[in-house]
C-alpha positions, -999 to +999 in steps of 0.1 A: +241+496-427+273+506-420+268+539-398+245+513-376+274+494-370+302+521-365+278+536-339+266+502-318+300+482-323+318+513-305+297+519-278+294+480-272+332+482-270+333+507-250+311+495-223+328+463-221+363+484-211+372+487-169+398+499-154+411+472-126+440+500-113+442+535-114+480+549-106+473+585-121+473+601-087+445+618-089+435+638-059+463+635-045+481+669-036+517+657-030+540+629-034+544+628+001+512+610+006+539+576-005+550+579+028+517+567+047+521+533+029+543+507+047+543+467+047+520+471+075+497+500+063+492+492+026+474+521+018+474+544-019+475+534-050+516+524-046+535+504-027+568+530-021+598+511-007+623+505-041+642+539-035+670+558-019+674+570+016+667+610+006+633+624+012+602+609-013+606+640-028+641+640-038+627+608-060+590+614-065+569+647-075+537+651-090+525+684-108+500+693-138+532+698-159+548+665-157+516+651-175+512+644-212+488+677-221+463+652-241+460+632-212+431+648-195+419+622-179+452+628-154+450+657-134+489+653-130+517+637-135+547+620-118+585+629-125+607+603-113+639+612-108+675+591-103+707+603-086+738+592-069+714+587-038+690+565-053+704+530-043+683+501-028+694+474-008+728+483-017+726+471-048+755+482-075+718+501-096+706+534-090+668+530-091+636+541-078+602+525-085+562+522-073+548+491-078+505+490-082+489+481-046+460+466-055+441+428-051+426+430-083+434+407-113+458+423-129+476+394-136+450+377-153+433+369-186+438+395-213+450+432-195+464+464-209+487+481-188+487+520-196+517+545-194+531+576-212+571+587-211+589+620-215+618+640-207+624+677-208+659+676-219+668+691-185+686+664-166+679+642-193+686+606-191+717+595-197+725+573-233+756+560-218+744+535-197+709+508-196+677+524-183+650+493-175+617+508-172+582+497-168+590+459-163+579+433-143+603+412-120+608+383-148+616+406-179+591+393-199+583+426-213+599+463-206+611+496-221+650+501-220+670+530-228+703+537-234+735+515-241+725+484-235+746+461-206+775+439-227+768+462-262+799+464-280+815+489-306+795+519-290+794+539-259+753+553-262+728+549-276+696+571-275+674+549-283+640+533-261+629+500-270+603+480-264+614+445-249+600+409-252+626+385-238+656+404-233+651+409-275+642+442-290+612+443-307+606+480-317+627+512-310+628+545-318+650+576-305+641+590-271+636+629-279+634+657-253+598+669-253+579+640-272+556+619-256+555+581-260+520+568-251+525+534-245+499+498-239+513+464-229+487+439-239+492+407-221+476+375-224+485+360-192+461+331-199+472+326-239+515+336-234+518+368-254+521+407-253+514+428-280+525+463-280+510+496-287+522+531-290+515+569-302+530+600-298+517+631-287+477+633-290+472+606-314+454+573-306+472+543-297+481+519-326+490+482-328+526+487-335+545+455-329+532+416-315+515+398-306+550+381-290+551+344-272+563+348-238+559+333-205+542+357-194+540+360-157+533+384-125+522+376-091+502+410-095+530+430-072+562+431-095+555+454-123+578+486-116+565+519-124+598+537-125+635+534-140+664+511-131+698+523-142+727+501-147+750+525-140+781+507-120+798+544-114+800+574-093+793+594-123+759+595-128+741+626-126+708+634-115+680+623-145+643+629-146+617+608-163+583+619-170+550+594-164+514+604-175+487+581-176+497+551-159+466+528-154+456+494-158+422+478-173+403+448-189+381+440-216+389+464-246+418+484-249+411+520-249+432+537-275+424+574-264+454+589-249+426+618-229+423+584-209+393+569-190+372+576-160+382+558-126+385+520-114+356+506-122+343+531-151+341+529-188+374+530-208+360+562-230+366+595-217+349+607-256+318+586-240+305+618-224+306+640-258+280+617-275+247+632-273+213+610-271+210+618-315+228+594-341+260+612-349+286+604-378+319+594-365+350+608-376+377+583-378+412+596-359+442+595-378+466+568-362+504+565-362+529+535-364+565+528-360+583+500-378+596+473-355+631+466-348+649+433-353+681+445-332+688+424-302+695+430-266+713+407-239+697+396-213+685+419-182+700+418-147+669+413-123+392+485-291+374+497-276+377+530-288+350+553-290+351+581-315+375+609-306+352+637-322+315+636-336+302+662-361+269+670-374+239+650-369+229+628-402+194+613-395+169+625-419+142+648-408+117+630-413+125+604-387+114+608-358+113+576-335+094+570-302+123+555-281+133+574-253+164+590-254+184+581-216+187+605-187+219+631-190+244+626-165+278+608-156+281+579-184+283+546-162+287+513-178+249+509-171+244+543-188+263+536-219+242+501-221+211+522-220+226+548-246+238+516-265+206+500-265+185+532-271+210+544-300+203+506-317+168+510-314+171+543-331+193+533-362+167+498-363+139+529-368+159+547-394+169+518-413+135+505-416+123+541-426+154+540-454+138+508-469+103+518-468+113+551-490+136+529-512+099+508-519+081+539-521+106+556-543+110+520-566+070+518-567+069+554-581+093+547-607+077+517-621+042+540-624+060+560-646+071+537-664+039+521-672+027+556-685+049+564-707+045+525-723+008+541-727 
């Protein structure tokens, strides 16, 4: 029946979904916390060292209103912010990044690597020059904005892309106040990325991929940040907005509220489903068509229902199996819920079937009488 499947097929999803690095900095009152991790103490969820020689919080700030509002899951958000200042190593790039400090395999097999961007349209980036952002150290996959390095016959451009081998894939204009909900899903082991996007509140979509690539990270070298091209004195001081930056396995969790911790499910809806069969609602999703236009080369589901309405078992059902014990919804808790919600529907849909025969018999008495 197909309600039996809507309802085990998501939860089974959903319990297969873990998050292998959480960068949402959670708990965490300031950005100043950056500054206990060193080469030597690699502590946090960052390493902090791809910056300017001003104070961590000329460059990095976290507060509750840098954060995509739908992403609940984040308790706050992290502006990033460029200037004249921010130059590293003395390269000829204005930049300042975090890279993930973690040993687990996020380099591996099939990942999904989580973030949202904004801007406020106060110190707004700049069009007039390239913006990498989000990419790992070989370029296989990023976000650019701006007028890209060696474009002719313009001098901006305010668009962001979404990159696969210095070629643009999709794009779409970069407007103060609209959040881009983005998903990088990388086959490491089969050499491909698909990418998925939203705006606003709405569910993550398949929007453009799966791409061939060479895909390839050493599980340190994907930049959480913005590197500007800029070759001139004349920048000004831009601020970029991340929400929900995090980093899991097994299904991809479309939900831009965003999951629980490392280690926990992938659905943050998993709490709202109560130990009854409930009718899901499907979300409404959005798209964006993909862009053929190319760009030179660079310089360096499980989702579980976002809303469930009124229950829809019969009354006269009622099953013996124990519903599970209330409480935080662990993977082993959703197996139980799982398990005890497919036991449930097994009951029901035998129930259907014996009413159908009941019903069927009935008819055919009747039948027989009025022959008579």
């Amino acid at each position: 029946m197909s309600f039996q499947k809507l309802v085990v097929g998501a939860l089974a999803g959903t319990a297969a979904a873990t998050v292998l690095w959480d960068g949402r900095f959670n708990g965490i009152p300031s950005s100043t916390a950056l500054n206990t991790w060193s080469w030597s103490n690699q502590v946090g969820p960052y390493q902090y060292y791809i910056h300017g020689n001003g104070p961590v919080t000329e460059y990095v700030n976290l507060a509750s209103s840098y954060k995509n509002p739908a992403d609940t899951a984040s308790t706050q958000g992290i502006q990033i912010t460029l200037d004249k200042t921010a130059v590293w190593n003395s390269d000829n790039m204005i930049r300042t990044e975090l890279i993930p400090q973690t040993t687990a395999a996020i380099n591996k097999g099939t990942v999904y690597y989580h973030f949202s961007l904004s801007h406020t349209g106060t110190n707004a980036p700049s069009p007039n020059f390239e913006h990498q952002v989000g990419f790992f150290e070989s370029h296989f996959t990023e976000m650019k904005f701006g007028l890209l390095s060696g474009e002719q016959g313009a001098t901006s451009d305010n668009s962001l892309r979404w990159m696969v081998n210095s070629q643009t894939q999709w794009n779409t204009t970069f407007t103060a106040g609209v959040w881009h909900n983005i998903a990088y899903g990388i086959d490491f082991d089969g050499g491909s990325v698909t990418f998925y996007h939203s705006t606003g509140s709405n569910p993550l979509t398949k929007t453009a991929g799966p791409v061939s690539v060479s895909a390839s990270s050493n599980g340190a070298d994907w930049h959480v940040g913005v590197l500007g091209l800029n070759q001139t004195s004349a920048i000004t001081t831009e601020n970029w907005l991340w929400s929900g930056v995090y980093i899991e396995s097994g299904s991809l969790t479309t939900s831009v509220a965003g999951p629980a911790g490392a280690g926990a499910s992938s659905s943050a809806a998993a709490s709202s489903v109560a130990a009854t069969s409930k009718a899901v609602a499907a979300p409404a999703v959005s798209s964006a068509p993909v862009s053929s236009v190319a760009a030179p080369a660079p310089t360096t589901l499980a989702t579980l229902v976002s809303s469930v309405v009124a229950t829809s078992a019969p009354a006269a059902a009622s099953p013996s199996a124990a519903a599970p014990a209330s409480g935080d919804l662990s993977a082993s808790t959703i197996q139980e819920l799982y398990n005890w919600i497919s036991s449930l529907l097994s009951q029901l849909e035998a129930l259907e079937k014996r009413t159908g025969s009941s019903s069927a018999d009935a008819a055919g008495d009747d039948s027989d009488c009025d022959e008579e």
